[in-house]
C-alpha positions as CSV (number, residue, x, y, z in Angstrom):
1,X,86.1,115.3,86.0
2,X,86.3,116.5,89.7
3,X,88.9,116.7,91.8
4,X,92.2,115.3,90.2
5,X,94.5,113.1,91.4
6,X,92.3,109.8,91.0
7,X,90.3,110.8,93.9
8,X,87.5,108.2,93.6
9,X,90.3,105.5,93.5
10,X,90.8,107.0,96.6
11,X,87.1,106.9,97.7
12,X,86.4,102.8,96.7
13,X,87.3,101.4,99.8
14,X,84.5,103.1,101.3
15,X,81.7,102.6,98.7
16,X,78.6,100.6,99.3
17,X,77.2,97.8,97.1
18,X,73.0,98.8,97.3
19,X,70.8,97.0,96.2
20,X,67.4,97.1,94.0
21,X,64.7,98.9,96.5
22,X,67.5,101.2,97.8
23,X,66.2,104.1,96.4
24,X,62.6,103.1,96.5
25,X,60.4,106.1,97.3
26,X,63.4,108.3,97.4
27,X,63.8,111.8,95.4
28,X,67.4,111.6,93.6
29,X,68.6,114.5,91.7
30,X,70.3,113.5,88.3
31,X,73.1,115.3,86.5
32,X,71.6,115.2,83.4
33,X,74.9,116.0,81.4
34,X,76.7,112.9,83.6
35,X,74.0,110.9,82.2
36,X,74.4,111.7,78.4
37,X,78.2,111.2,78.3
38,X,78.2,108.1,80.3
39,X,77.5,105.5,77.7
40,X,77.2,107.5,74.9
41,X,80.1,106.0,73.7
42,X,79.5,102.7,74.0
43,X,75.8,102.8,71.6
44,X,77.1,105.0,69.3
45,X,77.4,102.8,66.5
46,X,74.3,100.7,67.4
47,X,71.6,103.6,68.2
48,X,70.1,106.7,66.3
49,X,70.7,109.6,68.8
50,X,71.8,107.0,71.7
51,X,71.2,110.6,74.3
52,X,68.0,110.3,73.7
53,X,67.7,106.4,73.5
54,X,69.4,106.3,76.9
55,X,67.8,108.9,78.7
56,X,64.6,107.5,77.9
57,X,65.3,103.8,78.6
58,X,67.0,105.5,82.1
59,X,64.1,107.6,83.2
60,X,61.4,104.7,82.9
61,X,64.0,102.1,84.7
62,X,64.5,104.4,87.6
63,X,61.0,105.5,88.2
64,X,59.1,102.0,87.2
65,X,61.7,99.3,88.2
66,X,63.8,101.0,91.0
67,X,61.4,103.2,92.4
68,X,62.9,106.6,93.0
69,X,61.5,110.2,92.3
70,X,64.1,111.4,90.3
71,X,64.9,115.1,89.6
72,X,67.0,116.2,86.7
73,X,69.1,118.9,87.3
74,X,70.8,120.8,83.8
75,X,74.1,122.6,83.6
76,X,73.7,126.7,83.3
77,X,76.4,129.1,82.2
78,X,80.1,127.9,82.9
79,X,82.2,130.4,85.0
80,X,85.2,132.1,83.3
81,X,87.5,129.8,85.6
82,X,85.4,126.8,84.0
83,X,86.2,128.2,80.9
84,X,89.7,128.9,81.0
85,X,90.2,125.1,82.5
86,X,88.3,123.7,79.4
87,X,90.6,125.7,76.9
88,X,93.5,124.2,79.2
89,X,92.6,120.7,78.7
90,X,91.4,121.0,75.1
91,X,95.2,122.0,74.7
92,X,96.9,119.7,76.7
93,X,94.9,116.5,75.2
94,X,95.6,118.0,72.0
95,X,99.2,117.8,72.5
96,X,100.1,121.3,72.0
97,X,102.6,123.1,74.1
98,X,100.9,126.1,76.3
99,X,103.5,126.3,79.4
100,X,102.7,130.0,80.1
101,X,98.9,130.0,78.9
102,X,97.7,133.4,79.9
103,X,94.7,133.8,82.9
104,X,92.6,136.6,82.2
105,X,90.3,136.7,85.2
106,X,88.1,139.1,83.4
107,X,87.0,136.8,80.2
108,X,83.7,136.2,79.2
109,X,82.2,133.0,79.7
110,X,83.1,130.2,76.9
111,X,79.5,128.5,75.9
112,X,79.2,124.6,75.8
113,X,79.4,123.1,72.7
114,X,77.1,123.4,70.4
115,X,76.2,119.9,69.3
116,X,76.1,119.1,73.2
117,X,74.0,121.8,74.1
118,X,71.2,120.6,71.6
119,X,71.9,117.3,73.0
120,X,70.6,118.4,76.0
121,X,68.1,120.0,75.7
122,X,66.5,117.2,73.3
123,X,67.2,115.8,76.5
124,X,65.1,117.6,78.5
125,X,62.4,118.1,76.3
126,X,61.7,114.3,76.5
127,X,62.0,114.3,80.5
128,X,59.8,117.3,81.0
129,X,57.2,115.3,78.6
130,X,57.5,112.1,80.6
131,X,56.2,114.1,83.8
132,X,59.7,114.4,85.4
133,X,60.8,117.9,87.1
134,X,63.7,119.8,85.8
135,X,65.8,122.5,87.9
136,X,68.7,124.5,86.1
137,X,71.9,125.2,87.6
138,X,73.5,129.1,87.6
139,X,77.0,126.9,87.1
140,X,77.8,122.8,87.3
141,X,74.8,120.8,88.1
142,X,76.4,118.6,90.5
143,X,76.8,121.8,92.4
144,X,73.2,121.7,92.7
145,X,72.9,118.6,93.3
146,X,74.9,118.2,96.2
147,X,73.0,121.6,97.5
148,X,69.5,119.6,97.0
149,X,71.0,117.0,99.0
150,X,72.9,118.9,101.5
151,X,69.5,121.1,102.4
152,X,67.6,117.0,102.0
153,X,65.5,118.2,99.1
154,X,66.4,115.0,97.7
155,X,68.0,111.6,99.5
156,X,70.7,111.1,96.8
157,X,72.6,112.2,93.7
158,X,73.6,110.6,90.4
159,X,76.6,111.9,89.3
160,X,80.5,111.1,88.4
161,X,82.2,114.6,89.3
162,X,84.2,113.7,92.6
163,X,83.6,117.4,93.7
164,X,80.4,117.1,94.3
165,X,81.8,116.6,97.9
166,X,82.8,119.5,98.1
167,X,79.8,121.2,97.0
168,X,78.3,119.4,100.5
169,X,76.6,116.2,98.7
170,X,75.9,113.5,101.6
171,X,75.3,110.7,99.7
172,X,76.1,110.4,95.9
173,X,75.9,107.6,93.4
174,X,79.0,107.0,90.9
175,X,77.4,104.0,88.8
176,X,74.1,102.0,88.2
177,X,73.3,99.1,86.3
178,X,70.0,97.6,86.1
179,X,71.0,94.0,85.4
180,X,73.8,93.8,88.5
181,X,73.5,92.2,91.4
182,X,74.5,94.7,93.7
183,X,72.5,97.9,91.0
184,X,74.5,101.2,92.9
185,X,77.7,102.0,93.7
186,X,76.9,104.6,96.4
187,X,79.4,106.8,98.6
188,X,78.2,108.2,101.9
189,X,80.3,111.6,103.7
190,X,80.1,109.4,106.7
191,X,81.6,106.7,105.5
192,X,84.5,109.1,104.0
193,X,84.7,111.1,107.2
194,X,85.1,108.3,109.6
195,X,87.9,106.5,107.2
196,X,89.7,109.6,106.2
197,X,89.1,111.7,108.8
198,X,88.2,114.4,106.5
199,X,85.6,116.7,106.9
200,X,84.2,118.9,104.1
201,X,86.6,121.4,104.2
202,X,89.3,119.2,104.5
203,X,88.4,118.1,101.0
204,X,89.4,121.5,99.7
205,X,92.3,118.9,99.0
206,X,91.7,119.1,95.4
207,X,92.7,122.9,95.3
208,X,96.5,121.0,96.0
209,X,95.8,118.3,93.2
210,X,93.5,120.2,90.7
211,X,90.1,120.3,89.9
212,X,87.9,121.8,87.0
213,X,88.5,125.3,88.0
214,X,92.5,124.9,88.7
215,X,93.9,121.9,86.3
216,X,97.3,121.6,87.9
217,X,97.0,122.8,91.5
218,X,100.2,122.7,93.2
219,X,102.9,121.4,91.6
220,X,105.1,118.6,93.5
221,X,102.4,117.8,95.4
222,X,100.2,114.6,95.1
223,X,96.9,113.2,96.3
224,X,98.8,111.2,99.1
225,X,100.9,114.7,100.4
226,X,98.0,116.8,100.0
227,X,95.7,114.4,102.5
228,X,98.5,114.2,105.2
229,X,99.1,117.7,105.0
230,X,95.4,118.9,105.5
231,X,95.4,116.5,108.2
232,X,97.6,118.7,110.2
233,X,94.9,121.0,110.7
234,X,91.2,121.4,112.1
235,X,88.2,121.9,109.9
236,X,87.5,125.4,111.0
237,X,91.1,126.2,110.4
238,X,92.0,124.5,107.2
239,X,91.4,127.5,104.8
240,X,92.3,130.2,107.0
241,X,96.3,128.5,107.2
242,X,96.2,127.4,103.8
243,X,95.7,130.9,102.7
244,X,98.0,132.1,105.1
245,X,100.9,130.1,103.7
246,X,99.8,131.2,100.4
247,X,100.4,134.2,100.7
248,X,103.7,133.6,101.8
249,X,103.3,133.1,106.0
250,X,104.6,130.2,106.5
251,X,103.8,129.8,110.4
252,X,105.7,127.1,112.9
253,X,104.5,123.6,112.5
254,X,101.1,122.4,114.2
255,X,101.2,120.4,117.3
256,X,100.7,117.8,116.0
257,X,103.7,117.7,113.5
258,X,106.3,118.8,116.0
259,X,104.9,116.8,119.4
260,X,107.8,118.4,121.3
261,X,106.2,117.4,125.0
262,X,107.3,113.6,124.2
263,X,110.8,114.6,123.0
264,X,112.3,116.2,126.4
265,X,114.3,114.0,129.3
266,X,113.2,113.7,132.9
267,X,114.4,117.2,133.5
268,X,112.3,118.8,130.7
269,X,115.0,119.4,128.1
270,X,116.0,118.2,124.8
271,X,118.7,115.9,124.5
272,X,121.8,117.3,123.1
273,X,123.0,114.3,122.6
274,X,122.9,110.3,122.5
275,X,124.0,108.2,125.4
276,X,127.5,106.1,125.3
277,X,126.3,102.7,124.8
278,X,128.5,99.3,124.5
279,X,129.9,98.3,121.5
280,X,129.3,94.8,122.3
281,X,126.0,94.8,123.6
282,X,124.4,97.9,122.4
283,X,123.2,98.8,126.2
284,X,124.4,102.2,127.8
285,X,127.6,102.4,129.1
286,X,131.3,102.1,127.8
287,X,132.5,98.7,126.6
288,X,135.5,98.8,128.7
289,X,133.0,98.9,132.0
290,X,130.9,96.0,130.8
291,X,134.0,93.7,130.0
292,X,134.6,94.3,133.9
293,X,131.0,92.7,134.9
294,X,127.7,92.7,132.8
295,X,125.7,95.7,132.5
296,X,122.2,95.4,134.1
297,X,120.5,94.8,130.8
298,X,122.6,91.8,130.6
299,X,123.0,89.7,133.6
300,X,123.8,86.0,133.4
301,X,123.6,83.3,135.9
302,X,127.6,83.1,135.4
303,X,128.2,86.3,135.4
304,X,130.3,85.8,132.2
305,X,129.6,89.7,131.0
306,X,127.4,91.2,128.3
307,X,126.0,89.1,125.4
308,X,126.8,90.1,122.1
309,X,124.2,92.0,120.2
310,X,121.6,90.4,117.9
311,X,121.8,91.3,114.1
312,X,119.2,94.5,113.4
313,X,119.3,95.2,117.4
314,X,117.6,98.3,118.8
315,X,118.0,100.0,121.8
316,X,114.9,100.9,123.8
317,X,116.6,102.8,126.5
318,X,114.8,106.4,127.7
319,X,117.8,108.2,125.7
320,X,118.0,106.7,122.6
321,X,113.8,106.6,122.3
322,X,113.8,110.3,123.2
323,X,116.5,110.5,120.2
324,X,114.2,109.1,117.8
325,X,111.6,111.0,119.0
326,X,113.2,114.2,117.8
327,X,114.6,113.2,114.7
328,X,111.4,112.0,113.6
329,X,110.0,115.6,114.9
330,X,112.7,117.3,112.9
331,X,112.0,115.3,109.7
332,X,108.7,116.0,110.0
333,X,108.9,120.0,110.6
334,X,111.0,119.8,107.2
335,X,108.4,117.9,105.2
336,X,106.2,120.4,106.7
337,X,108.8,123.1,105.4
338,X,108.8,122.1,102.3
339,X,105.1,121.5,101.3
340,X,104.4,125.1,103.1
341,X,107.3,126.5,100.3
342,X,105.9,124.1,97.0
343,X,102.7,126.1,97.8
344,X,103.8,129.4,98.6
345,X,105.6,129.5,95.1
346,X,102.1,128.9,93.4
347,X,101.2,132.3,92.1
348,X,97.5,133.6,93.7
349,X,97.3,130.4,95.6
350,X,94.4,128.8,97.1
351,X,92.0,130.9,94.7
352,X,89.6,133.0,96.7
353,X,86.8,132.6,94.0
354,X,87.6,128.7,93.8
355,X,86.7,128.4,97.2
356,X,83.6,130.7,97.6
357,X,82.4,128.4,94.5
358,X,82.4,124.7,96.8
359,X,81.0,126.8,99.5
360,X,78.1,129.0,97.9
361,X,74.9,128.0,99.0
362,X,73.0,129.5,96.0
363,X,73.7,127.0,92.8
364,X,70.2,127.1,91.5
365,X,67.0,128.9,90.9
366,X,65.3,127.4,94.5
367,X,62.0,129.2,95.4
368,X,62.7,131.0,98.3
369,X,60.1,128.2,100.2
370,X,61.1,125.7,102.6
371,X,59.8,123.5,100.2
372,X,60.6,123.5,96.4
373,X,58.3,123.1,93.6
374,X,59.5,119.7,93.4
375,X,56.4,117.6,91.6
376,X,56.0,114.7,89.2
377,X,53.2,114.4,86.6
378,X,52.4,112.2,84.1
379,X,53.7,111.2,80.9
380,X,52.3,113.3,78.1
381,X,51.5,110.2,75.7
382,X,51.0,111.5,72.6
383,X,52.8,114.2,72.5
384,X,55.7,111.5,73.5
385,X,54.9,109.5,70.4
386,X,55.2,112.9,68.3
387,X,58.6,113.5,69.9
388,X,60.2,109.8,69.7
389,X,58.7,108.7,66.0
390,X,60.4,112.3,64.9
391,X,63.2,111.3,66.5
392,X,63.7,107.7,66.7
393,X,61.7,106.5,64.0
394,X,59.4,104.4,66.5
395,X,56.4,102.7,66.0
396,X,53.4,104.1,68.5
397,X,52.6,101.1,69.7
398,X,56.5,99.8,70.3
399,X,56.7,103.4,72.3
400,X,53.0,102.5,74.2
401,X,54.7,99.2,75.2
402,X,58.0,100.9,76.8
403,X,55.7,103.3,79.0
404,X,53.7,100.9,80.8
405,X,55.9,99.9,83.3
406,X,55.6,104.1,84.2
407,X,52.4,104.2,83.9
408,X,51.6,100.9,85.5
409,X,53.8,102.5,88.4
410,X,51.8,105.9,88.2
411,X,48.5,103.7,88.6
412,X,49.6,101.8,91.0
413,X,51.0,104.6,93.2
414,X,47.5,106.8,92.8
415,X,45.1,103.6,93.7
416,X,46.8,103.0,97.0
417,X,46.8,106.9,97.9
418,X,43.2,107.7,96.2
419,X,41.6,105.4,93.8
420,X,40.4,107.4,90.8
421,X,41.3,105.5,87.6
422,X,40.6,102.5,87.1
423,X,42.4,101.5,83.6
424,X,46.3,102.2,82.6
425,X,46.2,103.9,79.6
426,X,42.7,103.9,79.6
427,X,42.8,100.4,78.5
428,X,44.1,97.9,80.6
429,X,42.9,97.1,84.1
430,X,44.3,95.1,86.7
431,X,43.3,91.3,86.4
432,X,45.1,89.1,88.4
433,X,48.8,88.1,90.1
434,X,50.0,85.4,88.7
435,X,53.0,84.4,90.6
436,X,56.3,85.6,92.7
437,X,59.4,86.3,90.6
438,X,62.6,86.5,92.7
439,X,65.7,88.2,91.0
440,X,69.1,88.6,92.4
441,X,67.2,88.1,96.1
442,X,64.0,90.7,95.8
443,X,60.9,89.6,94.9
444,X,58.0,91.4,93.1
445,X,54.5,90.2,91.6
446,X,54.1,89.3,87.9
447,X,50.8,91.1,87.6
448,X,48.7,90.1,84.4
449,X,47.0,93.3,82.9
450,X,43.5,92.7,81.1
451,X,42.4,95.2,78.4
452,X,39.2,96.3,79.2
453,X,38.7,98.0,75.9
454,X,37.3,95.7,72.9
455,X,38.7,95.5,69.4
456,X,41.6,97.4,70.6
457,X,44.9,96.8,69.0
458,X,47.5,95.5,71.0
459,X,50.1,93.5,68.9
460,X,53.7,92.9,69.8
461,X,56.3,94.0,67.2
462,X,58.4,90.8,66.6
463,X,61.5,90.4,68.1
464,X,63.6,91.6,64.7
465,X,61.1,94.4,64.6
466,X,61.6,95.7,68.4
467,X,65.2,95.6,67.3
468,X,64.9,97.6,64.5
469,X,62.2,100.1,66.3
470,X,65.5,100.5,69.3
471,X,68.2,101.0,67.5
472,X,70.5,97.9,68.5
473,X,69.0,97.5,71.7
474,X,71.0,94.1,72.5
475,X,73.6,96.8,73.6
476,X,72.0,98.7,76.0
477,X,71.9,97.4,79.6
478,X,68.1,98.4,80.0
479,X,66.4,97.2,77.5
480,X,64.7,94.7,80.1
481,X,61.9,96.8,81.4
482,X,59.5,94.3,80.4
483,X,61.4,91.0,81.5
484,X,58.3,88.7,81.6
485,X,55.9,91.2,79.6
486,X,54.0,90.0,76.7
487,X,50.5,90.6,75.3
488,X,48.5,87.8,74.1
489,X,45.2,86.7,73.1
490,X,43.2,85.4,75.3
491,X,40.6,83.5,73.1
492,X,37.9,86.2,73.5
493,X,38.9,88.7,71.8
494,X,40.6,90.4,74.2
495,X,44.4,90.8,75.2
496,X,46.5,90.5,78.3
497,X,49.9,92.0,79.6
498,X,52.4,90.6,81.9
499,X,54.8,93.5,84.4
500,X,56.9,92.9,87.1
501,X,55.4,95.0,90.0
502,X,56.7,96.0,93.5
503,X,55.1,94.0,96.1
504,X,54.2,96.5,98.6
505,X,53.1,99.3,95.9
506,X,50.5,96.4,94.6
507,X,49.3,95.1,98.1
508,X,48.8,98.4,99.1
509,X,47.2,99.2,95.5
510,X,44.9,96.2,95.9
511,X,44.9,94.5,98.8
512,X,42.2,92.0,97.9
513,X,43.9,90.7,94.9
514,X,47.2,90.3,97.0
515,X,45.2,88.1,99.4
516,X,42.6,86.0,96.9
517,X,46.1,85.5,95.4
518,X,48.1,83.8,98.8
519,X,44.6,82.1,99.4
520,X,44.8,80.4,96.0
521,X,48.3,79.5,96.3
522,X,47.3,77.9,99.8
523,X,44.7,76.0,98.2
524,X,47.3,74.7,95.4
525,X,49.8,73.8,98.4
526,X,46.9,71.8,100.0
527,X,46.0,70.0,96.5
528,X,49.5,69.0,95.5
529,X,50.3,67.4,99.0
530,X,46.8,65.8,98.8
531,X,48.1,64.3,95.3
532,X,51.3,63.5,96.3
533,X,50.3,61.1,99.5
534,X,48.3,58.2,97.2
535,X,52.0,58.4,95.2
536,X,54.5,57.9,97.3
537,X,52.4,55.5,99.2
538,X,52.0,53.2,95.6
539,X,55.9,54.1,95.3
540,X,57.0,52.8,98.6
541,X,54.7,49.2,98.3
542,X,56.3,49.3,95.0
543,X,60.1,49.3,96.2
544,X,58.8,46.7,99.0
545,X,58.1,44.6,96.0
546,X,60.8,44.6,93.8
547,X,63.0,44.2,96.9
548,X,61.4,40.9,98.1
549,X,61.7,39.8,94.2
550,X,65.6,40.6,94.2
551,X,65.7,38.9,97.7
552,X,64.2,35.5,96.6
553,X,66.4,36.3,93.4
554,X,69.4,36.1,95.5
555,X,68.6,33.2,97.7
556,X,68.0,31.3,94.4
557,X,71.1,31.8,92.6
558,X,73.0,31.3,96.5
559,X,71.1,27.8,96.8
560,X,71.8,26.8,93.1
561,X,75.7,28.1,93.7
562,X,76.2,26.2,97.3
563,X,74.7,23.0,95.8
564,X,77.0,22.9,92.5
565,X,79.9,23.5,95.2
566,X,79.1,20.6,97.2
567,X,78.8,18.1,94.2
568,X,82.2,19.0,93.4
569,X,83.7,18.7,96.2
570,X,82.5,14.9,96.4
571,X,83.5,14.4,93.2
572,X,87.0,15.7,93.8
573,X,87.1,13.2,96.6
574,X,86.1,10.4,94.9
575,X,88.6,10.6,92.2
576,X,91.4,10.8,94.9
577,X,90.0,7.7,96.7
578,X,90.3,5.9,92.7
579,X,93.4,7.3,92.0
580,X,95.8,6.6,95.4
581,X,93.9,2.8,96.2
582,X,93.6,1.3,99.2
């Protein structure tokens, strides 16, 4: 949930559209509990436990085809105040009345449920077996998310709890999908800083709207109120007032709500009162003055007096703008009033223990390092097969097919820091590139892989197979891992696989193949323009051809035309010369 009051609607005018490489090489903490609910829903019916289906589809996309280092972060023990907000909103959704539900501050945590719980850590069984790190949260993990972040463990979080913000997250990503244009929907503090004018603290605005500790902050007060009202006050002194009023201190307005230095006359005091100003012409001064001669405001070449007031007119003398100035002031200092009374009725209001929670710096087990045991290994294959034919019912070799983009990506990555290997899966070696794919604007190399291995098996599972082996996998957005992949016979015996591989990671990998490949792409170049010249050479004589043809064409049927005109027109004559006489 987050903070309340639709605070991402809030947020979208400041969200970026990233593209496919932005997280290329970066770490990314994922909350791993965000991911399992996400589109749980939506594969339900189509998939046999879609959790697992989705995290593993997930995983492989965002470390193969995107790039990034991810780091899935788990959910630990929810906090009584967690607890008691759950039970809130279980009730509430449920319809039942609970107006004076009781807070017992002392409770004992409520546990997850059950069927979730195993749900996750299915879950992280089967990222911990593909080679990816896992970290567990003390409370929410997007609170330790946004501490990885905050303290750059990691360059970016996955998550879809607003609050994250407030647990000091600098750059988090609400949305990804694999076959978008624009793949992240990403949210920078600096982006919300400059365009709010918020600062971390200031984002305590949800303890006014609610959150998942407090479901109905203050009452009477909404997401609009609450921002202009913790505008009124500096970062460093946000809390400290808010608490103040709170507890029932409800201090003179800030400066900048009553702005009394622009409300006072040339002589420094208030106005008691409003200027006389004309009737007819709205300018200061009596009526009965300007009927005499025109007012200064209103002097005509013929001095005919004052000109009658416009429809909707405004004065803009010095008196009446230091009027408005002071009414606006005074209905300010009421609004101010009021909001400071709405919050002062909330009993034990801001919670102490809310706000030590969004400013703790200890959500998870961290080694007490400058650098955490952060690593990434490889996938465990056949104790992944175990896992995902117990629990999915797939085929090993329909499984062997989904890792190699990983693992084409792990081999990649260790030949261009310290070639060791030389076969992916001990099988397949690199053969060739075969050409340049661009999608949506980025480009990558359609690598073919060889298998090096002989009488190895290495068949395909049809295409109403595959879609048995995943579960309805036409409704999963990444299910295209292998866009271009297929594995084929070659004619020798042996078999061939076609990836889509980052350009960089595979020049860097193998620099030779990258440039025998541009070489024979030059040398194509130079052959087809070589073929084309003879061509268009044999096509232009042609056209010059055809075009003298239709020429004499034309002059033909022209001569025949102009010479059957002529004998008519003689003709014509002589039957006038016959029929008038001499």
């Amino acid at each position: 949930m987050g903070v309340g009051g639709h605070f991402w609607d809030l947020l979208k005018p400041y969200a970026r559209a990233e593209g496919f490489d932005f997280l290329r090489d970066k770490r990314v903490a994922v909350d791993l509990s965000f991911w399992i609910i996400q589109h749980q829903t939506a594969i339900k019916a189509h998939a046999r436990k879609p959790h697992l289906r989705l995290t593993f589809f997930r995983t492989i996309n965002l470390f193969s085809k995107f790039g990034a280092y991810p780091v899935f972060v788990a959910d630990g023990t929810p906090s009584p105040l967690k607890s008691h907000a759950r039970i809130s909103r279980f009730f509430r959704f449920s319809g039942i009345e609970l107006k004076d539900f009781p807070v017992d501050e002392d409770s004992v945590p409520v546990e997850r449920n059950r069927e979730f719980s195993r749900h996750v850590q299915e879950c992280l069984e089967l990222v911990e077996l593909l080679g990816m790190p896992v970290l567990y949260a003390k409370g929410e993990a997007e609170a330790l998310c946004a501490q990885l972040n905050s303290e750059g463990y990691v360059d970016a979080c996955i998550t879809s709890d607003s609050d994250a913000f407030l647990y000091g997250a600098k750059c988090v990503i609400k949305s990804f999908c694999s076959n978008a244009k624009e793949a992240f929907e990403c949210y920078n503090i600096e982006d919300i800083e400059a365009g709010l004018g918020l600062k971390r603290r200031h984002l305590i605005v949800s303890l006014l709207v609610g959150n998942d500790y407090d479901l109905n902050g203050v009452r009477g007060i909404g997401l609009d109120t609450a921002l202009r009202f913790v505008r009124c006050f500096g970062e460093e002194d946000v809390l400290n007032r808010l608490q103040d009023i709170g507890n029932g201190k409800v201090s003179s307005a800030p400066t900048n709500i009553k702005s009394a230095e622009n409300c006072v006359d040339m002589e420094g005091n208030f106005p008691s009162r409003k200027q006389l100003h004309c009737s007819f012409c709205g300018h200061p001064g009596s009526k009965r003055d300007h009927m005499k001669s025109s007012c200064e405001f209103c002097i005509t070449s013929d001095d005919e007096g004052c000109l009658r007031k416009p429809e909707g007119f405004t004065c803009g003398c010095p008196s009446c703008d230091m009027v408005s100035k002071r009414k606006g002031q005074r209905r300010r200092e009421n609004w101010y009033t009021k909001i400071c009374l709405k919050i002062a009725q909330e009993l034990k209001f801001p919670r102490d223990e809310i706000i030590e929670m969004y400013l703790c710096k200890d959500s998870g087990c961290l080694p007490a390092s400058d650098d955490p045991c952060i690593s990434w290994g490889k996938p465990k294959i056949e104790m992944l097969i175990d896992f995902l034919n117990f629990h999915q019912h797939w085929d090993p070799s329909y499984i062997r097919r989904q890792l190699f983009p990983m693992m084409s990506t792990i081999f990649l990555r260790d030949m261009a820091n310290a070639p060791v290997e030389s076969l992916v899966l001990g099988t397949f070696e690199l053969d060739s590139i075969q050409r340049v794919k661009i999608r949506y604007g980025y480009q990558s190399y359609v690598v073919k892989w060889k298998c090096a291995v002989g009488n190895v098996s290495c068949t395909v599972p049809s295409h109403d197979s595959s879609m048995q082996q995943a579960d309805g996998s036409e409704h999963d957005e990444f299910v295209d891992l292998l866009d271009d992949s297929s594995i084929s016979d070659m004619g020798d015996g042996c078999s061939f696989l076609l990836t889509d591989e980052n350009m960089d990671l595979v020049r860097a990998a193998f620099p030779a193949k990258v440039e025998r490949f541009w070489q024979e792409q030059e040398l194509k170049g130079s052959k087809i323009r070589k073929a084309s010249t003879p061509r268009s050479l044999e096509k232009e004589s042609s056209s010059l051809k055809t075009s003298s043809i239709q020429q004499s064409i034309t002059k033909f049927y022209r001569s025949v035309k102009t010479q059957d005109h002529s004998n008519r027109k003689l003709h014509l004559i002589a039957l006038m010369t016959l029929t008038v006489g001499p």
